[in-house]
C-alpha positions as CSV (number, residue, x, y, z in Angstrom):
1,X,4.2,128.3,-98.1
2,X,3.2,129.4,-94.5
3,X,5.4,127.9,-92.2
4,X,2.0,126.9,-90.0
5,X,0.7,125.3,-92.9
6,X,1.7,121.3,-92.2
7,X,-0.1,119.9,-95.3
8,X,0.2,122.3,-98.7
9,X,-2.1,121.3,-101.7
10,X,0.0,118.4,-103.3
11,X,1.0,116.9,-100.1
12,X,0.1,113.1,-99.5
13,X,-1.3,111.9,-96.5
14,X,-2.3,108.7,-94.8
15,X,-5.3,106.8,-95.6
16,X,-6.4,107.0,-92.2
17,X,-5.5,111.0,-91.9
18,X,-7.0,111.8,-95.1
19,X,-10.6,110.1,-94.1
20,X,-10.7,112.2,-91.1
21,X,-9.7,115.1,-92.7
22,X,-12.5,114.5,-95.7
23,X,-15.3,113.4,-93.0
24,X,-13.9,117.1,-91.2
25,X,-14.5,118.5,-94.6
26,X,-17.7,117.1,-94.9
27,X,-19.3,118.4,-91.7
28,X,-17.9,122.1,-92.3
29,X,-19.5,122.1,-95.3
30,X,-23.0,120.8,-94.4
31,X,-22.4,123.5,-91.7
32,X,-22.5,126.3,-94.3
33,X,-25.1,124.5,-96.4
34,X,-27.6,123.9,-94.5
35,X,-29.3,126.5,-92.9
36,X,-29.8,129.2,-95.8
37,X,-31.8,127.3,-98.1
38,X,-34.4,126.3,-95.5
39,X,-34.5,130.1,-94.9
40,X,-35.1,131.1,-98.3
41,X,-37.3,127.9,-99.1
42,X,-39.8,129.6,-96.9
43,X,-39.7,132.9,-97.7
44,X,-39.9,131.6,-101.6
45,X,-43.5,129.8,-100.3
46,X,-42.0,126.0,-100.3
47,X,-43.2,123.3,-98.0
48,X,-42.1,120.1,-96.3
49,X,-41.0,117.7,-98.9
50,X,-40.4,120.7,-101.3
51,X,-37.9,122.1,-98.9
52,X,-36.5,119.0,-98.1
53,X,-35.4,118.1,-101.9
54,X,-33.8,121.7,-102.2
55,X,-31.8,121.0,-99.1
56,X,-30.9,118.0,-100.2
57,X,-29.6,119.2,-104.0
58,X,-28.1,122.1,-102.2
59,X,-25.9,119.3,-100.7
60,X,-25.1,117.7,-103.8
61,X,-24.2,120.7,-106.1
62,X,-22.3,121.9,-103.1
63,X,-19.6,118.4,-103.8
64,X,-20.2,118.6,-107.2
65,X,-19.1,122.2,-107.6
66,X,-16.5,122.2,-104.8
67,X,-14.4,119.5,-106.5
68,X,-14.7,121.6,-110.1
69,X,-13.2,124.5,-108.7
70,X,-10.6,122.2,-106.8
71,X,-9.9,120.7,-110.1
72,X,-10.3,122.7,-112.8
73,X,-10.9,126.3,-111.6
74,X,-8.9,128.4,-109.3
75,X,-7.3,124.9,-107.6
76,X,-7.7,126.1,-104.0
77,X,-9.9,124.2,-101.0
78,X,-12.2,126.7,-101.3
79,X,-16.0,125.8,-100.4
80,X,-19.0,127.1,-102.6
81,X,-21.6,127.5,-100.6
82,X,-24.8,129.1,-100.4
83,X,-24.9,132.7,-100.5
84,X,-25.9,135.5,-98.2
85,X,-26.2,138.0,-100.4
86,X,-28.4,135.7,-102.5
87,X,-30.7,135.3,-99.5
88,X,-31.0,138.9,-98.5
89,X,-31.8,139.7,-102.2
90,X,-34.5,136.1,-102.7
91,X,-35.6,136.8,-99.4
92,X,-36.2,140.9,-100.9
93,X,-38.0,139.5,-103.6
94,X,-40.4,137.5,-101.9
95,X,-41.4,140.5,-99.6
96,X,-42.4,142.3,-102.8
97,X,-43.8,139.9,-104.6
98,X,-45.9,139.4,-101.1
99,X,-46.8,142.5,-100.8
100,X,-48.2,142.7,-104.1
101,X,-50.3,139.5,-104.1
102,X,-48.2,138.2,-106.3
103,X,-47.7,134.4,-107.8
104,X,-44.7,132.8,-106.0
105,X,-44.5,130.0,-108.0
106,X,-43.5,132.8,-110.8
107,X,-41.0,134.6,-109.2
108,X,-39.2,130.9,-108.7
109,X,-39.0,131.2,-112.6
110,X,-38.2,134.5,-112.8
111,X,-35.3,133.7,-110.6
112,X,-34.1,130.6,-112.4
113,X,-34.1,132.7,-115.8
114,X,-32.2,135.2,-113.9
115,X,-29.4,133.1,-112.3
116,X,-29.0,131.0,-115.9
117,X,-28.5,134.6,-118.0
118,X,-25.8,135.6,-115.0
119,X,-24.1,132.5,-115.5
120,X,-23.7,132.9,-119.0
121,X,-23.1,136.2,-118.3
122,X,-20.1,135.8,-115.6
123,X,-18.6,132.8,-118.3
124,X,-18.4,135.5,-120.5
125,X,-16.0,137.6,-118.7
126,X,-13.8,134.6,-118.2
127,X,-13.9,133.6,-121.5
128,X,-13.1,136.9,-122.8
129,X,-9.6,137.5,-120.5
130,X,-11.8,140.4,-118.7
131,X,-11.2,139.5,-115.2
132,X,-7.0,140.5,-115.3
133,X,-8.7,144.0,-115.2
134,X,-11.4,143.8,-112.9
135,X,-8.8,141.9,-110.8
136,X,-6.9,145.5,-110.3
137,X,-10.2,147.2,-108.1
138,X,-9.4,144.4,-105.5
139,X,-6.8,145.5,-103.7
140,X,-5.5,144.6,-100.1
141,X,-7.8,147.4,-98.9
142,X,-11.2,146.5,-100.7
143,X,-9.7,142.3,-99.0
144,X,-9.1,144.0,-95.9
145,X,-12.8,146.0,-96.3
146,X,-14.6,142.6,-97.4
147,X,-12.9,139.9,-94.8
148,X,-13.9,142.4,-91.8
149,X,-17.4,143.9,-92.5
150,X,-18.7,140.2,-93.5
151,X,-17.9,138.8,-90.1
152,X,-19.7,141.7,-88.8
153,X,-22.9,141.2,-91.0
154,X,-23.4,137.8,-90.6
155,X,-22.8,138.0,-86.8
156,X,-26.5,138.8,-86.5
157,X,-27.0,135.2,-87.8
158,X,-24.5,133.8,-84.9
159,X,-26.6,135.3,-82.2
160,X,-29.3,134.1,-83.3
161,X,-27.9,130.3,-83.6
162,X,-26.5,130.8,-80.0
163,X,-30.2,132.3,-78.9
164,X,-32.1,130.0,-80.4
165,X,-33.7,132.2,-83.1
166,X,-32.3,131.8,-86.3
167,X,-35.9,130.5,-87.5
168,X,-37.4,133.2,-86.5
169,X,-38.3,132.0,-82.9
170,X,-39.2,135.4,-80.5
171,X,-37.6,134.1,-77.3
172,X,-34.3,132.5,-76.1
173,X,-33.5,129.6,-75.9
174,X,-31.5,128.4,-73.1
175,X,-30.3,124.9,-74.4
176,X,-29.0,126.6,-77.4
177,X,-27.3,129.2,-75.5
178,X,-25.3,126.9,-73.8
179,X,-24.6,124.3,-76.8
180,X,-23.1,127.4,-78.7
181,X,-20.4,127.9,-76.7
182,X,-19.7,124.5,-75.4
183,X,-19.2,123.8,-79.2
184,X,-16.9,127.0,-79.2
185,X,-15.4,126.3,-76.1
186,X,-14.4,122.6,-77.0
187,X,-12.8,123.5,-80.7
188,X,-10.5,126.7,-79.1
189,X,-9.4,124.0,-75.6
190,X,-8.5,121.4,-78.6
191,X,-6.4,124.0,-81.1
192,X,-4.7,125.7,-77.8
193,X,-3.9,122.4,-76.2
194,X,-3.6,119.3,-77.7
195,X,-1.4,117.3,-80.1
196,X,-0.6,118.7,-83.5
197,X,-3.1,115.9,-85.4
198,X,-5.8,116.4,-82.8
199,X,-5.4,120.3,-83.2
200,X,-5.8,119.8,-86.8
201,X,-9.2,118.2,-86.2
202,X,-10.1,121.2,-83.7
203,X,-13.4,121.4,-86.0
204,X,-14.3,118.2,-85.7
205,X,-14.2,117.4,-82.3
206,X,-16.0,120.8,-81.0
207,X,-18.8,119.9,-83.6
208,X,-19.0,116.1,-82.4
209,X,-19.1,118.0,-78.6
210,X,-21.6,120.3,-79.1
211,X,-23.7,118.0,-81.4
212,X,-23.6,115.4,-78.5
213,X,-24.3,117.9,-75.7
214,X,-27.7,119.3,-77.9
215,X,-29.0,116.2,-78.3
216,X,-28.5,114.9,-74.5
217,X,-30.6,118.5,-73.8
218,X,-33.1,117.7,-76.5
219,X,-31.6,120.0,-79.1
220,X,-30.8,117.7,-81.8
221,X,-33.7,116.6,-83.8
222,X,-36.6,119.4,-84.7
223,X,-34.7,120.5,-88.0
224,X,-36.1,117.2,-89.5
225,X,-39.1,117.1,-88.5
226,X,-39.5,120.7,-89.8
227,X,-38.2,120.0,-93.4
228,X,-40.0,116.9,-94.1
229,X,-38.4,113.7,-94.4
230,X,-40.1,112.1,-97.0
231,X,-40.1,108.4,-97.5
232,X,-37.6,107.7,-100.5
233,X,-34.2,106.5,-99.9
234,X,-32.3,107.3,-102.9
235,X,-33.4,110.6,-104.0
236,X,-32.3,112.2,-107.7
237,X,-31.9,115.2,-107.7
238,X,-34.3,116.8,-110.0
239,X,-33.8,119.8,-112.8
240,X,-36.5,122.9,-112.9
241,X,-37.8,121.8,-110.0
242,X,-39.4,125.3,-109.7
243,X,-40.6,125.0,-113.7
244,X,-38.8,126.1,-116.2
245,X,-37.3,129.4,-116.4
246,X,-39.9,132.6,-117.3
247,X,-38.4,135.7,-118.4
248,X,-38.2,139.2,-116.0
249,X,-36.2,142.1,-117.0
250,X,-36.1,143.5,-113.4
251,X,-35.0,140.1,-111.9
252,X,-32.8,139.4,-114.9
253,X,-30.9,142.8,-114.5
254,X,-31.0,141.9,-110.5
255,X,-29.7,138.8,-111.0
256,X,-26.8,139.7,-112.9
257,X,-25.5,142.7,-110.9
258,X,-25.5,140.5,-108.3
259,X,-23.2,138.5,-109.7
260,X,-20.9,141.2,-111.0
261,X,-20.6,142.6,-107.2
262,X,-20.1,139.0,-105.5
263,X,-16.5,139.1,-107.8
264,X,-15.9,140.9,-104.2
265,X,-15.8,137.6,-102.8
266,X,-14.6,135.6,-105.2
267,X,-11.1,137.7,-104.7
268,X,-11.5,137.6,-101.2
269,X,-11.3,134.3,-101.1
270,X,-8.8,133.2,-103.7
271,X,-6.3,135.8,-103.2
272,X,-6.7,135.7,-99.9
273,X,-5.8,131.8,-99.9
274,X,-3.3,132.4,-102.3
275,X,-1.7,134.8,-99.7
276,X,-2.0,132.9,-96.7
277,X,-0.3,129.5,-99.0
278,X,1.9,131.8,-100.3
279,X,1.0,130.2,-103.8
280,X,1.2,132.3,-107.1
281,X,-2.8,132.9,-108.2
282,X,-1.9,133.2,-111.7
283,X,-4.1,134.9,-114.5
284,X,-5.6,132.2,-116.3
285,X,-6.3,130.7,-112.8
286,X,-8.5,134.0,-112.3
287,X,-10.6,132.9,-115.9
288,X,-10.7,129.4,-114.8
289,X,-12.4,130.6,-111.6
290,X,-14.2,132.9,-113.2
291,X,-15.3,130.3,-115.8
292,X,-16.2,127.8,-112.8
293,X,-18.1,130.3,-110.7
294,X,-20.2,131.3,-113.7
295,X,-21.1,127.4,-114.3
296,X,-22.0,127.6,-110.6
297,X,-24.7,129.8,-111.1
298,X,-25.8,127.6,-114.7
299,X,-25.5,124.7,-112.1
300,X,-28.0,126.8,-109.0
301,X,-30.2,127.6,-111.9
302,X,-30.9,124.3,-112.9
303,X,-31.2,122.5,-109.9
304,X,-33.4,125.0,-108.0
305,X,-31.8,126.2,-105.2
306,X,-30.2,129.1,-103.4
307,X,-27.3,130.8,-105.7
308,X,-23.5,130.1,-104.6
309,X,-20.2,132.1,-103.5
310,X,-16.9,130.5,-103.1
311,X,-16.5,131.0,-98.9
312,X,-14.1,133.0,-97.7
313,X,-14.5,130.8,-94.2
314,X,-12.1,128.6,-96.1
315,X,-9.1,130.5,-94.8
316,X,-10.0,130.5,-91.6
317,X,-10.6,126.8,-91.7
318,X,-7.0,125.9,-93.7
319,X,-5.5,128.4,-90.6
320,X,-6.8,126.3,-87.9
321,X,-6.3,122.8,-88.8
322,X,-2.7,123.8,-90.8
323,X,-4.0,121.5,-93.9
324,X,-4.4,122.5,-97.3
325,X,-4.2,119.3,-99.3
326,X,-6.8,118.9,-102.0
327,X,-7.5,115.2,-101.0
328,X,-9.4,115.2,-98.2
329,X,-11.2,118.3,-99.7
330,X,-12.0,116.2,-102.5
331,X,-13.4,113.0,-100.3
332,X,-15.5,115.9,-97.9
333,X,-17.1,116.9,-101.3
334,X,-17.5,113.6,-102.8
335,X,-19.5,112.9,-99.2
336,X,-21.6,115.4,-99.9
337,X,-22.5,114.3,-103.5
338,X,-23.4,111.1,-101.7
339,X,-25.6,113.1,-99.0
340,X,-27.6,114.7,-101.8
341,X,-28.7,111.5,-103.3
342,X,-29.4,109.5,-100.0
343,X,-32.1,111.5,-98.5
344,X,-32.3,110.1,-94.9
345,X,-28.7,110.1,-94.4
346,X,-28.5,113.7,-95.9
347,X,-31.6,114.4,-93.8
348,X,-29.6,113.4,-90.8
349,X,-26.8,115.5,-91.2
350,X,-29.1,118.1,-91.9
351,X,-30.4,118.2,-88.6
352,X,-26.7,119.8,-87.0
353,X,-28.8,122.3,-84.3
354,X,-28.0,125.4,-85.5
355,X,-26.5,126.2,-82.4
356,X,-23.8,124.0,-82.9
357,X,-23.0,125.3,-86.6
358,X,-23.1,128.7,-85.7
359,X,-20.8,128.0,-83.2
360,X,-17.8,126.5,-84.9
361,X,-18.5,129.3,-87.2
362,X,-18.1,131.7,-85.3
363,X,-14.8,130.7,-84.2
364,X,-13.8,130.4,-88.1
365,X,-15.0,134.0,-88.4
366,X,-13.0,135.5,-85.6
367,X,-9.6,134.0,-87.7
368,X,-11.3,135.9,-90.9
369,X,-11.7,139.1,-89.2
370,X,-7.7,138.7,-88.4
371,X,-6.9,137.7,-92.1
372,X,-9.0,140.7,-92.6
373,X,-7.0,142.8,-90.3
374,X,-3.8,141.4,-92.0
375,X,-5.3,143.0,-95.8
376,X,-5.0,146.3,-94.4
377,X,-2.1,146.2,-93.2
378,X,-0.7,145.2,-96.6
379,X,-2.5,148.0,-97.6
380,X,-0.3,150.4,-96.0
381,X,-2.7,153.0,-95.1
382,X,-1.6,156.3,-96.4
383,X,-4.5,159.3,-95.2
384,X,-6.2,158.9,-98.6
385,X,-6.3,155.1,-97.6
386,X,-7.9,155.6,-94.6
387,X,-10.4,157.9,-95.7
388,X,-11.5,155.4,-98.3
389,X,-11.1,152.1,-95.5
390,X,-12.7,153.8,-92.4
391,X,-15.6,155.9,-94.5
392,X,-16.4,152.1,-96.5
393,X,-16.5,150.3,-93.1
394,X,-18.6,153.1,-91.3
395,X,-21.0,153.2,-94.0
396,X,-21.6,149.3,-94.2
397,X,-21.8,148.7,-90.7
398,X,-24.3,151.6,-90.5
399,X,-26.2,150.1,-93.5
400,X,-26.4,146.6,-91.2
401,X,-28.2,148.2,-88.2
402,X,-30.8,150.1,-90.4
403,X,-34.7,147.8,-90.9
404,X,-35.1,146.6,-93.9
405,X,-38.5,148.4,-93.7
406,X,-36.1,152.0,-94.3
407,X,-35.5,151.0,-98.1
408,X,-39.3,149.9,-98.9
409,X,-39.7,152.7,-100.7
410,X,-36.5,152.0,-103.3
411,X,-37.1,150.8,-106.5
412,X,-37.3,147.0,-106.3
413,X,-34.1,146.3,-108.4
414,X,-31.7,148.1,-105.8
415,X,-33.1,147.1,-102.3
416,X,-32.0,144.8,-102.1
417,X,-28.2,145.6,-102.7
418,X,-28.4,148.8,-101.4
419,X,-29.5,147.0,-98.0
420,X,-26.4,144.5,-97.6
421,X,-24.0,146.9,-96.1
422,X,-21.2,144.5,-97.1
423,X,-21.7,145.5,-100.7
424,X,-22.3,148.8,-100.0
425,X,-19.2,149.1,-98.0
426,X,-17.1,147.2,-100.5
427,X,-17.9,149.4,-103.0
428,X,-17.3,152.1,-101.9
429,X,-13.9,151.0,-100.2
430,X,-13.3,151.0,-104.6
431,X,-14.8,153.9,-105.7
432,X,-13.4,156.2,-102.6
433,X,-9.8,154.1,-103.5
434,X,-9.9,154.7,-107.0
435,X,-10.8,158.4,-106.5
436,X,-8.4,159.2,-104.0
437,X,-5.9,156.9,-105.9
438,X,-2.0,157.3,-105.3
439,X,0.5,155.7,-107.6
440,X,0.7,151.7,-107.1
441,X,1.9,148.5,-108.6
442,X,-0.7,146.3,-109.8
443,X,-1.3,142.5,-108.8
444,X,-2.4,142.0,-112.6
């Protein structure tokens, strides 16, 4: 194990240790859960109450699936989390669908069809022993490819926490500006100077900072009112929400090469804890993954909300705080079960200013960029290898500061891939790796 790892995934810890570390848990992952399906609520045509449930059985999958993977799939801390590929591809949708005059309330269906025939599709592959070969086109360089250009894409979505504009406001904001990097500022003064438990709970404390500094400012509050409460206390979560599913080929076929190219990050992540832990990430670990992160997308399907990717964030997270035990992972996502159900309480969480989340983030993001950075030099770039590494990350940072607008023109079943220049890039880190391929071992 990493000697900077204090806690590895068996250890035992303290009942009092273990709370924090769950309730640390907890907030980290309502900070990657609760922003994207308020997004993508919206642009699907959902309202108020409508978007308030989906948060709220966003939260609950989020524990539910969190402790499968924990427990019976790849067995690393890993978050699942809402995607942001699935929100540039929903979000794609619904412009189309827009600009056709079409029926929102069918696309909904059309998606949950989708996501349902990709998770039986992605179960498949694990239950087949598939994945010990498509494990062999993710190599340190495709990692290395992946765990930089995703930083970069989704650093648009930092600014615009720190600015004040992630829901689509068209001037900055001042208060947020300032909460962003007082959050930042407090989590890097707490991991560079304090003791080795309160650095452990960097994460924490710079949220609980910057949460407190936002609402003394007047920060802290509008996300609820936006949503919609509601008025129930205990609230179910609810299956088909959206209807039940209605059959597309074009969203089908979307739907599950989607899922195909977010394996990208399922690697990512898992190998790239498995490195980090210095832990062996063994085959049938890959199928029970594989297996898991298939049910994910069965489990987004039926509870009507955005679709899932284990989060590659994790690393940076288990880096920074130097614990990997499952326990308090498991009592973070157990929280969130609990926040799903208990709609004020879930609510309140909820209303993190974005600001603040963005801001740990970001900090979490700047340790990927290094585990990132650490992939490629495993890589051992040969000339061949850095044609294939600079060409992919050119290419999808290029791809990232093009409009959207460019690709109206594509056929609707690859705009909305071919505008995420993270795929784009990571795909081409494999083709132009495979093509120029020198002689190598194999992981698998």
């Amino acid at each position: 194990m990493d000697q900077d790892i204090k806690y590895g995934l068996d250890a035992d810890l303290e009942p009092g240790k273990a709370a924090a570390y769950g309730f640390q848990h907890m907030i980290l992952l309502i900070a990657n859960a609760a922003i994207m399906p308020v997004i993508v609520a919206r642009g699907l045509g959902l309202e108020g109450t409508e978007i308030s449930s989906m948060l709220l059985r966003t939260f609950f999958i989020c524990g539910v699936l969190c402790i499968l993977q924990a427990r019976f799939g790849h067995r690393f801390p890993i978050i699942e989390g809402p995607s942001g590929m699935w929100l540039t591809v929903w979000i794609s949708l619904a412009s189309i669908t827009g600009a056709m005059g079409g029926d929102y309330a069918q696309l909904r269906m059309h998606i949950i069809f989708g996501m349902l025939a990709a998770g039986v599709f992605v179960i498949a592959l694990g239950l087949m022993n598939c994945m010990k070969y498509i494990a062999r086109l993710f190599t340190p360089l495709v990692h290395g490819v992946f765990l930089i250009l995703m930083p970069i894409q989704l650093s648009k979505s930092f600014i615009g926490g720190m600015l004040g504009t992630v829901y689509g406001g068209t001037e900055i904001d001042p208060g947020s500006f300032i909460a962003f990097w007082v959050t930042v500022a407090a989590m890097i003064l707490v991991y560079v100077f304090a003791t080795p438990f309160i650095k452990s709970i960097a994460i924490l404390i710079g949220i609980a900072v910057g949460w407190i500094f936002a609402v003394a400012i007047g920060q802290g509050t509008e996300n609820i009112g936006e949503i919609g409460a509601g008025n129930s206390l205990i609230i179910i979560p609810e299956i088909f929400a959206w209807g039940l599913p209605a059959f597309d080929p074009g969203i089908l076929l979307t739907c599950i090469i989607g899922s195909f190219l977010l394996f990208a990050n399922f690697f990512a992540s898992t190998i790239g804890m498995a490195d980090m832990l210095e832990e062996e990430f063994t085959e049938a670990q890959i199928n029970r993954g594989t297996i898991c992160f298939g049910i994910t997308n069965l489990a987004t399907s039926l509870f009507c909300t955005i679709g899932f990717v284990p989060f590659a964030t994790s690393i940076g997270i288990i880096r920074m705080t130097s614990v990997a035990t499952r326990k308090p992972f498991y009592i973070g996502s157990a929280a969130m079960i609990v926040l799903g159900i208990i709609g004020p309480v879930g609510l309140f969480f909820a209303s993190i200013p974005p600001a603040v989340g963005y801001g740990s983030l970001s900090v979490l993001f700047a340790i990927i960029i290094k585990q990132g950075t650490d992939f490629v030099k495993k890589a051992e770039l040969t000339e061949r290898k850095g044609f294939a590494f600079g060409l992919a990350m050119l290419v999808g940072t290029g791809l990232m500061m093009q409009p959207f607008e460019l690709f109206n023109s594509l056929p609707s079943i690859i705009e909305p891939f071919v505008t995420n220049g993270l795929l784009v890039g990571v795909i081409l880190s494999i083709v132009l790796e495979q093509a120029l391929k020198e002689k190598q071992k194999n992981r698998f």
